[in-house]
C-alpha positions in Angstrom: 0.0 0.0 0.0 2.7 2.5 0.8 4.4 1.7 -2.1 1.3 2.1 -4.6 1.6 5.5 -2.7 5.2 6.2 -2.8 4.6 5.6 -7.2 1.7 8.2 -7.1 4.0 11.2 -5.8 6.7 9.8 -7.9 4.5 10.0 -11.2 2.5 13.1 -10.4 3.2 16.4 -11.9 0.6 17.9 -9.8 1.6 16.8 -6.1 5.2 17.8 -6.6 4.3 21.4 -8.1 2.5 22.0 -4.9 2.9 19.8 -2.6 5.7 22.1 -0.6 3.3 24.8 -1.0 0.5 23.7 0.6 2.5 21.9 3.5 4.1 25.5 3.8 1.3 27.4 3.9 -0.5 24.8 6.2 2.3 25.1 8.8 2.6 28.9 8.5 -0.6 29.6 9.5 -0.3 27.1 12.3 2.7 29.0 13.7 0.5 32.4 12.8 -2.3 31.5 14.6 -0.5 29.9 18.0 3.1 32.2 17.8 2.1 35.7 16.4 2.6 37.4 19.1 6.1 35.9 19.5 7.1 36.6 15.9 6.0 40.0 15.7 7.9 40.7 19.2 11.0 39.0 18.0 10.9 40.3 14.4 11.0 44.0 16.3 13.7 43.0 18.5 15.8 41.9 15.1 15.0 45.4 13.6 13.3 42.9 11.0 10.1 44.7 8.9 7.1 43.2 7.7 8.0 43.4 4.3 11.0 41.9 4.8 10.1 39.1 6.3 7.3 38.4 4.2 9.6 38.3 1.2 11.9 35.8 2.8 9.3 33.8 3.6 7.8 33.7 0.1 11.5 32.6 -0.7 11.9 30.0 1.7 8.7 29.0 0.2 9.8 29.1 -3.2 12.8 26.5 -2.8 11.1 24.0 -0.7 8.9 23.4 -3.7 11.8 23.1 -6.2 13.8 20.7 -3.7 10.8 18.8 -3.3 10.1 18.8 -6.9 13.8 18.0 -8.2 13.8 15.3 -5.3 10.7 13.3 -6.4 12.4 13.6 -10.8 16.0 12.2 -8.9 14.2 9.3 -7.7 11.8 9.0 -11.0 14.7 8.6 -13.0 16.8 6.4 -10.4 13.9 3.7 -10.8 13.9 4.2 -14.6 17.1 3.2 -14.8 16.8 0.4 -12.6 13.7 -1.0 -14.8 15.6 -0.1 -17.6 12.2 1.9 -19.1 13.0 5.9 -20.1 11.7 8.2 -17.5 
């Protein structure tokens, strides 16, 4: 079963375009909703704006997706070599 699963994030196109972004976006507004107080008292203790922050944020978010994405094609083309299929 959790291989059948495993091949379904491998093959799909859809789940690695945004599967980083939801799980992101998910667990930032967890940590929004329980820490914001905490953030916004540390961010002005750092001499960090909002703008700032939101931009580096919207980076971080950026990469994850790519690593995830470029992750999932390594290991795509890893078991098409193995099977000796083209990926």
């Amino acid at each position: 079963m959790l291989n059948k699963i495993l091949d379904w994030l491998i093959a799909s196109s859809w789940f690695k375009k945004y599967s980083a972004m939801i799980g992101g976006f998910a667990l930032g507004m967890y940590c929004q909703a329980r820490y914001w107080h905490q953030i916004r008292d540390t961010l002005d203790v750092w001499g960090v704006s909002r703008s700032e922050w939101l931009k580096f944020l919207l980076a971080v978010a950026g990469a994850a997706g790519i690593v995830v994405s470029i992750g999932l094609t390594v290991v795509k083309n890893q078991r098409a070599k193995k099977s000796g299929k083209p990926a």
